[in-house]
VOTOR-348861 format. One record per residue: residue number from 1; y, z, x of N, C-alpha, C in turn. Coordinates in steps of 0.2 Angstrom, whole numbers, plus 5000, padded with zeros to 4 digits. Atoms other than C-alpha are relative to their C-alpha. Layout:
<sites>
[site NUM,[Y,Z,X],[Y,Z,X],[Y,Z,X]] ...
</sites>
This chain:
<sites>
[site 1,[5005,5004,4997],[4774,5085,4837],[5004,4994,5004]] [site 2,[5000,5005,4994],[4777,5074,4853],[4999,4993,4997]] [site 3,[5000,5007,4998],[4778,5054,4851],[4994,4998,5004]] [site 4,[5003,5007,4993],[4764,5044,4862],[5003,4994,5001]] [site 5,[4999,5006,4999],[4772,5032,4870],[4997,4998,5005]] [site 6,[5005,5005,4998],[4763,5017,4875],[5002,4996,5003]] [site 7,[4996,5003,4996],[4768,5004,4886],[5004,4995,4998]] [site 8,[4996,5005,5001],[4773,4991,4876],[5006,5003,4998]] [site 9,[4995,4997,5003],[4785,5004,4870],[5005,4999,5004]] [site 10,[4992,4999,4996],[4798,5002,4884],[5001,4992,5000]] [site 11,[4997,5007,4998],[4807,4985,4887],[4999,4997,5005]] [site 12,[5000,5003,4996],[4805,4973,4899],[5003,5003,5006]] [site 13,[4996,4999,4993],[4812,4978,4918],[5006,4994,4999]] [site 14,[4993,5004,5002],[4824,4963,4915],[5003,5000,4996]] [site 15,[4994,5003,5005],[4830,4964,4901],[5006,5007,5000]] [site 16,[4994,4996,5000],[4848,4971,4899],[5003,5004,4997]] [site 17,[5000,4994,5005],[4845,4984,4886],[4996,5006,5002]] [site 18,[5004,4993,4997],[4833,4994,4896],[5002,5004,5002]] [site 19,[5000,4995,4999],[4832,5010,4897],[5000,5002,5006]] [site 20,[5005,4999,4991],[4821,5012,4914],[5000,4991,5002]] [site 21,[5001,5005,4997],[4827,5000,4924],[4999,5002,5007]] [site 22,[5003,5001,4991],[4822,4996,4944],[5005,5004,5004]] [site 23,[4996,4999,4994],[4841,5000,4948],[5003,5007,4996]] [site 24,[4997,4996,5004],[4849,5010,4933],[4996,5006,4997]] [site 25,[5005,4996,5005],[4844,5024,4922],[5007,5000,4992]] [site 26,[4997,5000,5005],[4860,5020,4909],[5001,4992,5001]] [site 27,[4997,5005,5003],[4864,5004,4905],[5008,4998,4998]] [site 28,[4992,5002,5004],[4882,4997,4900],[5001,5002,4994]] [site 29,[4998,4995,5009],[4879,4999,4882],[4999,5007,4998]] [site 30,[4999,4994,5001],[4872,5014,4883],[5005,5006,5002]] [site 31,[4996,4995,4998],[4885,5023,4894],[5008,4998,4995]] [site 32,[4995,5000,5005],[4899,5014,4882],[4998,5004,4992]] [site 33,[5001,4995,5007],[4891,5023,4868],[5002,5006,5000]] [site 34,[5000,4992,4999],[4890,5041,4877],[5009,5000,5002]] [site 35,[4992,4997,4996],[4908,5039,4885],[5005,5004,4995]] [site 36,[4992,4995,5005],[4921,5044,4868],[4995,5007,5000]] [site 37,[5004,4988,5003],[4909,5063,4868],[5003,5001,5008]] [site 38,[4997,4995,4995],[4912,5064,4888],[5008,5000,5002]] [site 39,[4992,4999,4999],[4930,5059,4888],[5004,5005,4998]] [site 40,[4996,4993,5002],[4937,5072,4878],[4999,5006,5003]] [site 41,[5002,4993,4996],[4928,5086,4886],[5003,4999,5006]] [site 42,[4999,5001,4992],[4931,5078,4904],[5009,5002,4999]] [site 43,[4993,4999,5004],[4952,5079,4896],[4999,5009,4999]] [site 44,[5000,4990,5001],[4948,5098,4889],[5000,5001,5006]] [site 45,[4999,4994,4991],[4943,5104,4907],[5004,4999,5005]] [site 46,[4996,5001,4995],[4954,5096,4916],[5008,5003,4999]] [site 47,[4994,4996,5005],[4968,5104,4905],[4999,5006,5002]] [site 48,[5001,4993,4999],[4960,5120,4906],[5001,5003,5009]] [site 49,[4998,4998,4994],[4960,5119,4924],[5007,5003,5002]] [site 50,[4992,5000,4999],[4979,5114,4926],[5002,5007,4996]] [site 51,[4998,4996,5004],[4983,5130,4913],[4997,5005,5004]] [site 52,[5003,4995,4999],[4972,5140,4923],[5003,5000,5005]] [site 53,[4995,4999,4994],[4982,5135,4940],[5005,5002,5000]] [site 54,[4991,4998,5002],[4998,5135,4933],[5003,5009,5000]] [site 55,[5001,4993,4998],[4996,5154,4929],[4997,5002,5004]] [site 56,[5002,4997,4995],[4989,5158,4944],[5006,5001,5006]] [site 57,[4995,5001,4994],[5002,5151,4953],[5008,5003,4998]] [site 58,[4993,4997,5004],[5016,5158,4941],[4998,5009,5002]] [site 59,[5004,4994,4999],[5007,5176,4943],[5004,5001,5007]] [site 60,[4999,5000,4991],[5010,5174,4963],[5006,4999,5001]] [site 61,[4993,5000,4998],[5026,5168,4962],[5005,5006,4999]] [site 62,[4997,4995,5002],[5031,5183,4953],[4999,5005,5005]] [site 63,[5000,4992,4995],[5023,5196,4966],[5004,5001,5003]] [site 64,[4998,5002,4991],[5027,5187,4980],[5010,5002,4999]] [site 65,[4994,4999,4999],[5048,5188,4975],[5001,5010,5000]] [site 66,[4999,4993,5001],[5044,5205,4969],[5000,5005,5007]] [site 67,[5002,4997,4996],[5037,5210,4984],[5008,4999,5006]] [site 68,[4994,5002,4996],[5053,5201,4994],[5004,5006,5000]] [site 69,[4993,4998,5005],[5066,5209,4983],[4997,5009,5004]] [site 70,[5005,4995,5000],[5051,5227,4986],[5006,5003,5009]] [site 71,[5000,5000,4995],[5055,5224,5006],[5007,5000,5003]] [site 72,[4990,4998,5000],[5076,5224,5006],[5001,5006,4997]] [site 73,[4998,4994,5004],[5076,5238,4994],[4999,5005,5005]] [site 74,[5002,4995,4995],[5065,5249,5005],[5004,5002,5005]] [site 75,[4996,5000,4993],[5074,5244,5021],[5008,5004,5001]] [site 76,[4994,4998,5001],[5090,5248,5014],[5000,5006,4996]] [site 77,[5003,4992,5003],[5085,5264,5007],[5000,5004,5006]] [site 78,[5000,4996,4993],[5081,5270,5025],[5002,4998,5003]] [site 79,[4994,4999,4995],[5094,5264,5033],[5007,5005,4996]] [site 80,[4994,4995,5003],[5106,5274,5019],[4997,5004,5003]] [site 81,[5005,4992,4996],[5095,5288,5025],[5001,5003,5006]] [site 82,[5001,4998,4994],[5097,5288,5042],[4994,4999,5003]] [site 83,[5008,5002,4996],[5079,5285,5046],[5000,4996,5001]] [site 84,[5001,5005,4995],[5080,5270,5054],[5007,4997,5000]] [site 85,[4993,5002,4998],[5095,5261,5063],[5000,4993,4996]] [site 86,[5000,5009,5003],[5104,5246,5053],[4998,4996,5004]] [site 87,[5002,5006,4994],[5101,5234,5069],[4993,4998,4999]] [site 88,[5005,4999,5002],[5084,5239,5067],[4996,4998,4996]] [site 89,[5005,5004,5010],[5080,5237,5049],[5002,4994,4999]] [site 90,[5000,5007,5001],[5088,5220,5049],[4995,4995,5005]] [site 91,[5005,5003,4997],[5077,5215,5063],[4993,5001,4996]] [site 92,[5008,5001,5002],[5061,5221,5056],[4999,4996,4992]] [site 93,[4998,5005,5008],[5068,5212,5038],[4997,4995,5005]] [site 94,[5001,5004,4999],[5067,5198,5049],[4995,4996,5001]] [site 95,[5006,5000,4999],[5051,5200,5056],[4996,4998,4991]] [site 96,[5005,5001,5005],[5041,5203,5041],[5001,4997,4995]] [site 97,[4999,5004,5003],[5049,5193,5029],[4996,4992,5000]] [site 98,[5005,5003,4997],[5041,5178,5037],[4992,5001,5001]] [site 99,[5007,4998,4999],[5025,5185,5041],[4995,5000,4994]] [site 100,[5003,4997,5006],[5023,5193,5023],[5000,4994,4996]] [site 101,[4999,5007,5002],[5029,5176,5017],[4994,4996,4998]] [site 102,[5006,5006,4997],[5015,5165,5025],[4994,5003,4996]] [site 103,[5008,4998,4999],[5003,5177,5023],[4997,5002,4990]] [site 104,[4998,5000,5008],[5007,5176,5002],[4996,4994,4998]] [site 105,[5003,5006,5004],[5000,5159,5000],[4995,4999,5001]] [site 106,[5007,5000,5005],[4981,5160,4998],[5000,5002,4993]] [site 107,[5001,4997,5005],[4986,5169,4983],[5002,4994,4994]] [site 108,[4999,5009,5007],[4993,5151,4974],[4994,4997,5000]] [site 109,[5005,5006,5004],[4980,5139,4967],[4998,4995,5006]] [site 110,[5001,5006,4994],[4972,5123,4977],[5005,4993,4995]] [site 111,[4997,5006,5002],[4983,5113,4964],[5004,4998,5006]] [site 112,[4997,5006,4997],[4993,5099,4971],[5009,5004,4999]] [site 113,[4996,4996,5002],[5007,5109,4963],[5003,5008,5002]] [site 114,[5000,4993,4998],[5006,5125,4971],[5008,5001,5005]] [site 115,[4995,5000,4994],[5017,5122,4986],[5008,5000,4998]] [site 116,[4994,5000,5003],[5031,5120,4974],[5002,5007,4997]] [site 117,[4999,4995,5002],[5029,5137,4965],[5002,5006,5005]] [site 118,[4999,4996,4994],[5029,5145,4983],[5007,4999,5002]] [site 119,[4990,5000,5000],[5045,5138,4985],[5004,5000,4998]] [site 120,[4995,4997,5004],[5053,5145,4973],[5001,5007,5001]] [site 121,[4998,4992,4999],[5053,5163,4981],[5007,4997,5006]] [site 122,[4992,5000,4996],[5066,5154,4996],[5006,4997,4998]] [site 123,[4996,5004,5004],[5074,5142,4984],[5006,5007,4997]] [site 124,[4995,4994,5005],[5082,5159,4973],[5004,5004,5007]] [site 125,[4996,4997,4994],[5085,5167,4989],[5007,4997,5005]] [site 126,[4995,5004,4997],[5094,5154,4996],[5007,5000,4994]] [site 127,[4994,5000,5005],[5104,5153,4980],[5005,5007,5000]] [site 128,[4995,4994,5000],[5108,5172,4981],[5001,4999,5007]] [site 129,[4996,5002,4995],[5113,5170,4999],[5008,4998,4996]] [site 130,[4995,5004,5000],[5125,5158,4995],[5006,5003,4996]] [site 131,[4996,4995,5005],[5132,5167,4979],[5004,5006,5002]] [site 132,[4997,4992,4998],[5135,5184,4989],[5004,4998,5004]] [site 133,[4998,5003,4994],[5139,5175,5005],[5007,4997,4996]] [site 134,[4993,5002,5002],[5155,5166,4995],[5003,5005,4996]] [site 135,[4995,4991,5005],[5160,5185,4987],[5000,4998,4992]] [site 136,[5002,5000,5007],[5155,5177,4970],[4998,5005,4998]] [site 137,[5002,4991,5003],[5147,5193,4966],[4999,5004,5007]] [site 138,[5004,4995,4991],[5144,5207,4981],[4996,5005,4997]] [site 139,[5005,4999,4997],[5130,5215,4985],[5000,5007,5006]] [site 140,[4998,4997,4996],[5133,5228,4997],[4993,5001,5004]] [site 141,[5008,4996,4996],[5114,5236,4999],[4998,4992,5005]] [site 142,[5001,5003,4994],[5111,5217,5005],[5003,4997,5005]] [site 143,[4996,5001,4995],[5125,5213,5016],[4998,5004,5005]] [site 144,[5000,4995,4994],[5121,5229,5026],[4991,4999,5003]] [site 145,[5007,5002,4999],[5102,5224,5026],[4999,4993,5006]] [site 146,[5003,5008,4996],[5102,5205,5032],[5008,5001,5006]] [site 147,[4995,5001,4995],[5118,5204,5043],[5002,5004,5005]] [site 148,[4999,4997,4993],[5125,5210,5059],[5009,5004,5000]] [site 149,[4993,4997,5001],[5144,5215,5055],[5002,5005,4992]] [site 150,[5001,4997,5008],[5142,5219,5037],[5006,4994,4996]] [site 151,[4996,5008,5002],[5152,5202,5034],[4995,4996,4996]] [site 152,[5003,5003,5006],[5149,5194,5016],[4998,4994,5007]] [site 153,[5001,5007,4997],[5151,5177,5028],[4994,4996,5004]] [site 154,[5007,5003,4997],[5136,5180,5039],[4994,4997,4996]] [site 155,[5006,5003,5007],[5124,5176,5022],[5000,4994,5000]] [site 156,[5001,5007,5003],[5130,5159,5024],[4997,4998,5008]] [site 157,[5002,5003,4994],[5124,5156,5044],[4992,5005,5000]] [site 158,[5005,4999,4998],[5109,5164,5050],[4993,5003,4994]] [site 159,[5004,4999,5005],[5101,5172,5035],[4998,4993,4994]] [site 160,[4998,5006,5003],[5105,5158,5025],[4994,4993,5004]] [site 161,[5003,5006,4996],[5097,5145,5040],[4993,5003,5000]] [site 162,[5005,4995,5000],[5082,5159,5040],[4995,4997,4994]] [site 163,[5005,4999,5010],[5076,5156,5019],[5000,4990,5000]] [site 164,[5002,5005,5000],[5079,5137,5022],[4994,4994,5005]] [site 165,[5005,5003,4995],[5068,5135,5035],[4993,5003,4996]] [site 166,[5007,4997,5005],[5054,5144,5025],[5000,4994,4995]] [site 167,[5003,5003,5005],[5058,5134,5010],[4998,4991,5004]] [site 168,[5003,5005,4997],[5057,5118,5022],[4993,4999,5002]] [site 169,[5007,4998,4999],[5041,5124,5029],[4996,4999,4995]] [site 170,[5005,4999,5006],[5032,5127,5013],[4999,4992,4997]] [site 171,[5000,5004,5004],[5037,5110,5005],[4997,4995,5006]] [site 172,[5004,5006,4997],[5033,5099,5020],[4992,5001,5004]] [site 173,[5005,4998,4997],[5021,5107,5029],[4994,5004,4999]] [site 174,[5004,4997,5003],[5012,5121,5019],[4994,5004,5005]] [site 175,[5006,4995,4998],[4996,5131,5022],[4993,4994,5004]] [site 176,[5006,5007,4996],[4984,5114,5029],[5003,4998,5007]] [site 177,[4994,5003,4993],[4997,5112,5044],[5001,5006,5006]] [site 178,[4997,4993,4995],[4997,5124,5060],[5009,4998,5001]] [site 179,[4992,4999,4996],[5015,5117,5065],[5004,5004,4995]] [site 180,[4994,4994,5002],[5025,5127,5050],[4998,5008,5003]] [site 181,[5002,4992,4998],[5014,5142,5054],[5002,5002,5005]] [site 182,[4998,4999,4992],[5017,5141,5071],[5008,5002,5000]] [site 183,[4994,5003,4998],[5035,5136,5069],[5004,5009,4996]] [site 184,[4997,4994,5004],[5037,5151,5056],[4998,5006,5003]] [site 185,[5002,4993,4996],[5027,5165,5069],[5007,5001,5003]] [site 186,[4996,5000,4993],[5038,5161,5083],[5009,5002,4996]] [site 187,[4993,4997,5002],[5056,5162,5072],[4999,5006,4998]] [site 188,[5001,4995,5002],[5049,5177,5063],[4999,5006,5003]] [site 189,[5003,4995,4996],[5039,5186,5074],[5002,5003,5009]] [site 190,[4996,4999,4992],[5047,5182,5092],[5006,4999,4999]] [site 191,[4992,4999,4998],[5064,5179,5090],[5001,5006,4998]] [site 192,[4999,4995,5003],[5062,5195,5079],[4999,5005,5008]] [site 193,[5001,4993,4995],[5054,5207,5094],[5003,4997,5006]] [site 194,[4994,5001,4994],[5064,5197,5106],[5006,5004,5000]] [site 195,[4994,4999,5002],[5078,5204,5100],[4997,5008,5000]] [site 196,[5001,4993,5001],[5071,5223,5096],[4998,5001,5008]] [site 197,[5001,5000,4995],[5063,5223,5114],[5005,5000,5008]] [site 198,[4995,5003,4994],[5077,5214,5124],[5006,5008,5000]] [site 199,[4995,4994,4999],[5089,5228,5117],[4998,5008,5003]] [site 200,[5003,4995,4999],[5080,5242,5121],[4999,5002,5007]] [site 201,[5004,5000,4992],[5072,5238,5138],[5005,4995,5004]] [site 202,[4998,5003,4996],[5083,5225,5143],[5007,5000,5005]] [site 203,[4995,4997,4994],[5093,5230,5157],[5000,4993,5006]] [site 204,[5001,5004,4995],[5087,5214,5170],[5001,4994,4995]] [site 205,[4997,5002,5005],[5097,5201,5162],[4997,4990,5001]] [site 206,[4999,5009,4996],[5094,5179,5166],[5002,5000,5004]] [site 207,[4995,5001,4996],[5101,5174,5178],[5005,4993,4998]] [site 208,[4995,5008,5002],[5108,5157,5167],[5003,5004,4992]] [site 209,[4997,4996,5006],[5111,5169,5151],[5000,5008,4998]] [site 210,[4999,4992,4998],[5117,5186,5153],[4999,5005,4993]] [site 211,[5002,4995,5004],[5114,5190,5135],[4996,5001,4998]] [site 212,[5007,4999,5000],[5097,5189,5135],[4995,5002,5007]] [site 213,[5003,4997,4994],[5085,5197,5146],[4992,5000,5000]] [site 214,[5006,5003,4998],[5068,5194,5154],[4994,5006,4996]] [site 215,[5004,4997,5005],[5059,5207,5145],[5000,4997,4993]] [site 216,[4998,5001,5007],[5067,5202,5128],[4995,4991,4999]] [site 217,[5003,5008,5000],[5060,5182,5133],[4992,5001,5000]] [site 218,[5007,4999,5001],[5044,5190,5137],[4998,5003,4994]] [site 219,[5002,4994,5004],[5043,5201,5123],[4998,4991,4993]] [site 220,[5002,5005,5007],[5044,5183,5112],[4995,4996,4999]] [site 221,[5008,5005,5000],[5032,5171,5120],[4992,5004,4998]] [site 222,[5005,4999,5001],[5019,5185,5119],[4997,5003,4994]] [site 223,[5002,4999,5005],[5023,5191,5102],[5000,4995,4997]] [site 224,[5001,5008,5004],[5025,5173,5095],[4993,4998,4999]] [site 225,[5007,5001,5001],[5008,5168,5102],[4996,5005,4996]] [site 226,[5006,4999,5003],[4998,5181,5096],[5003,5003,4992]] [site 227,[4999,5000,5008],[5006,5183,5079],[4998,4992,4998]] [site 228,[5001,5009,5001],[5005,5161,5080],[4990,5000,4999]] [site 229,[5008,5000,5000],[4985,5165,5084],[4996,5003,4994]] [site 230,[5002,4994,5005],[4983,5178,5071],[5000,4999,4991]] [site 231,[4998,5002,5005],[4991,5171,5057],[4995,4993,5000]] [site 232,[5004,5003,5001],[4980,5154,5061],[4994,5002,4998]] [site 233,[5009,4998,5000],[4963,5162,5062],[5001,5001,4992]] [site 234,[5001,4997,5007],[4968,5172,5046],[5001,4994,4992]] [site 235,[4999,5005,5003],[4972,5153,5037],[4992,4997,5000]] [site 236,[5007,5004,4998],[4955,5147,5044],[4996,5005,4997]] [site 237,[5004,4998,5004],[4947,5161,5036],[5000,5000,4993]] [site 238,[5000,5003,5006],[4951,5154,5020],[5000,4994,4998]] [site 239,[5001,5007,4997],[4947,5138,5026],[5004,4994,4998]] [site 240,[4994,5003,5000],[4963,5131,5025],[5001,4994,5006]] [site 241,[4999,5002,4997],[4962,5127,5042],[4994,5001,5006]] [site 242,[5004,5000,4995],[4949,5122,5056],[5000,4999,5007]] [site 243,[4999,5000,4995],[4949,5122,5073],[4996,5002,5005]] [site 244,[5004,4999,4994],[4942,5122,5092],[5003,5004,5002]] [site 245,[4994,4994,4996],[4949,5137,5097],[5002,5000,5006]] [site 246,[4998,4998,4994],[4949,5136,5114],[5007,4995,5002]] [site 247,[4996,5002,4999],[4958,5121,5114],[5007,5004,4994]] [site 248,[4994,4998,5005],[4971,5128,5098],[5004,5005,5004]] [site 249,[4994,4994,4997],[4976,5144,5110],[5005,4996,5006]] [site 250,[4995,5006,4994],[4982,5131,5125],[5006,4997,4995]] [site 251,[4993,5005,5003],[4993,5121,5110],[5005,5007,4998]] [site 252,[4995,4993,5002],[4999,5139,5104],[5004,5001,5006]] [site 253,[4996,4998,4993],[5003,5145,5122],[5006,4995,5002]] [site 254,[4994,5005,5000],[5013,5130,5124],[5006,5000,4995]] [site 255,[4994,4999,5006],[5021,5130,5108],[5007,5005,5001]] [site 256,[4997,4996,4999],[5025,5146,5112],[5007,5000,5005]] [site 257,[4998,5004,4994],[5032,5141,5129],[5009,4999,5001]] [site 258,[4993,5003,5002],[5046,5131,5123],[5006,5003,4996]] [site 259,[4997,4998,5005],[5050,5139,5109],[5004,5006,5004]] [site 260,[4997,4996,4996],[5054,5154,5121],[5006,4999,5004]] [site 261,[4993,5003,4993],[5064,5144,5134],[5006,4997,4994]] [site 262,[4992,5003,5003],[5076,5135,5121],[5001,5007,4998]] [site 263,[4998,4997,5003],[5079,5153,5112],[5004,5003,5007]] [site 264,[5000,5000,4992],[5082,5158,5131],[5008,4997,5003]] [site 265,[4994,5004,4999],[5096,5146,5132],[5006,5002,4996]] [site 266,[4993,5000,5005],[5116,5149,5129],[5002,4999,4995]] [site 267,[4999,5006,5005],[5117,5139,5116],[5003,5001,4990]] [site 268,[4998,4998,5009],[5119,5153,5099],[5003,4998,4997]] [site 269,[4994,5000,5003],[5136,5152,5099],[5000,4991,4996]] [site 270,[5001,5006,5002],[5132,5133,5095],[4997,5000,4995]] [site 271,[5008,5002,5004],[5115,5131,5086],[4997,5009,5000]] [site 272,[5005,4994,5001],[5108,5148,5079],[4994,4998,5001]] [site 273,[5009,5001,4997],[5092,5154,5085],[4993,4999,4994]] [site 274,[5001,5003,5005],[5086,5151,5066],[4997,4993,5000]] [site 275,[5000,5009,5002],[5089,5133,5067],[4996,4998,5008]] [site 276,[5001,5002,4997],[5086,5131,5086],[4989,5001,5002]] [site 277,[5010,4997,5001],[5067,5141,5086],[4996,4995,4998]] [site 278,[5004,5005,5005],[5059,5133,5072],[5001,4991,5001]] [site 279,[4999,5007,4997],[5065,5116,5078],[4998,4997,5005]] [site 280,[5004,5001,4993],[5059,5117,5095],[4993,5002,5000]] [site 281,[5005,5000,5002],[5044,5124,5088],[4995,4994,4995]] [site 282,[5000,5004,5003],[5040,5112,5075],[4998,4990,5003]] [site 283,[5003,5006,4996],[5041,5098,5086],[4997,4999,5008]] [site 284,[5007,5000,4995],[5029,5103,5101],[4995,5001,4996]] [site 285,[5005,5001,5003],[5019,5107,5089],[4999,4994,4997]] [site 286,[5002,5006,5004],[5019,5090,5081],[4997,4997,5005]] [site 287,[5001,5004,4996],[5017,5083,5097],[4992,5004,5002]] [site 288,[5006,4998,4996],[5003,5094,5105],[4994,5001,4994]] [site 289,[5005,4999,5005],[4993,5096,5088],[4995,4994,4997]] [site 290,[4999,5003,5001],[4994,5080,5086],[4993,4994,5004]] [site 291,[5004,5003,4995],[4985,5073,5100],[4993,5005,5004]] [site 292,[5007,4997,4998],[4967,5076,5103],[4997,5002,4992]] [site 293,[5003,4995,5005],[4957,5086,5092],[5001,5008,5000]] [site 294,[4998,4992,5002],[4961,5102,5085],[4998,5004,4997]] 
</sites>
């Protein structure tokens, strides 16, 4: 049976113990009363959540290496084969390494922590670099995979400058930021078919650097952008990232741009295309991204 309550039943509008007041519906004492029941649950879920990220993101860390480690095996599998040329398979390593990389991290958590577990697939890598690269242990399957000579030494210059620009990316910039993405298309994906393209077809050479060639520069600018394009939209559809498109393909194509003309330039033997790419990329994008809306 229901109560009748009657109006003298409720308390005063002003007074300080009511129930039903004008502004409130709990009170001070009341909400101190309720708090030690919702603290500990609010504590439980909070727990449960972090437990629940942690293995999501531990899960992911695991694929994503397996998947790396999946992606040398194979290549060097079919280049012992004969079915594809080593020059080749190192470039398409190249390429896809990066691509498959980026396109790895919807699969971590929205923890705050995530970006850390992601950077522990270029962390280990950079660590075996360095260890094969100084003939501490060799490796043969990946010297003939990543390198140009089959020189342990190479592991320590371009490969090596390749896995720290990933883990630099991931740590500072992540998946909320077009400029790593941008910065990791254009190293990956253009300086990669720049290179596959230039060799092939490039007979028509610069005229300020003879060993690159005007197909090869174009083959970069316009697999950069529309890998830089592709890679964004497909971040924006997990709403990572938002944008006006019309205006983001002009920042792209620019990015682009630069990034092509410094790889363009003499300068390998100085500054790898590694280091100089992502660098040149990285900072027009800061600048063009940066200004306006995006």
């Amino acid at each position: 049976m229901v109560p009748l309550l009657l109006k003298h039943h409720f308390s005063s509008p002003n007074s300080s113990s009511s129930l039903f007041s004008n502004r409130t519906l709990f009170t001070r004492d009341s909400i101190s009363l309720v708090s030690p029941f919702i603290k500990p649950q609010f504590h439980r879920m909070t727990l449960r959540v972090r437990h629940v990220a942690a293995l999501q993101d531990g899960v992911a860390t695991v694929a994503v290496m397996a998947g790396a480690y999946t992606l040398v095996y194979t290549f060097d599998k079919l280049t012992q084969q004969q079915i594809i040329e080593q020059k080749l398979s190192r470039k398409i390593v190249h390429i896809l390494s990066g691509v498959l990389f980026m396109s790895s991290w919807p699969l971590f958590s929205s923890s705050g922590e995530a970006r850390y577990y992601a950077a522990i697939v270029p962390l280990l890598n950079c660590a075996r670099l360095v260890i094969y690269g100084t003939r501490f242990f060799k490796d043969e399957a990946l010297i003939k995979s990543v390198t140009r000579e089959g020189n342990p030494e190479e592991l320590l210059r371009g490969p090596l400058f390749y896995v720290l620009v990933l883990l630099f990316t991931v740590l500072v910039f992540w998946r909320d930021s077009p400029v790593g993405i941008v910065a990791l298309a254009m190293m990956s994906g253009g300086d990669g078919f720049a290179d596959i393209i230039g060799r092939m077809y490039g007979s028509t050479k610069l005229p300020y650097n003879r060993n690159k060639s005007w197909i090869g520069s174009i083959s970069m600018f316009v697999s950069g952008f529309v890998l830089s394009i592709g890679i964004l939209y497909y971040f924006s559809i997990f709403g990572y990232l938002h944008f006006g498109w019309d205006e983001a393909i002009v920042k792209v194509a620019l990015v682009s741009f630069v990034a092509t003309l410094v790889e363009s330039l003499p300068i390998t033997e100085v500054l790898d295309d590694n280091i100089s790419v992502p660098i040149a990329s990285m900072c027009t994008a800061l600048v063009v991204f940066s200004s306006g809306s995006s």
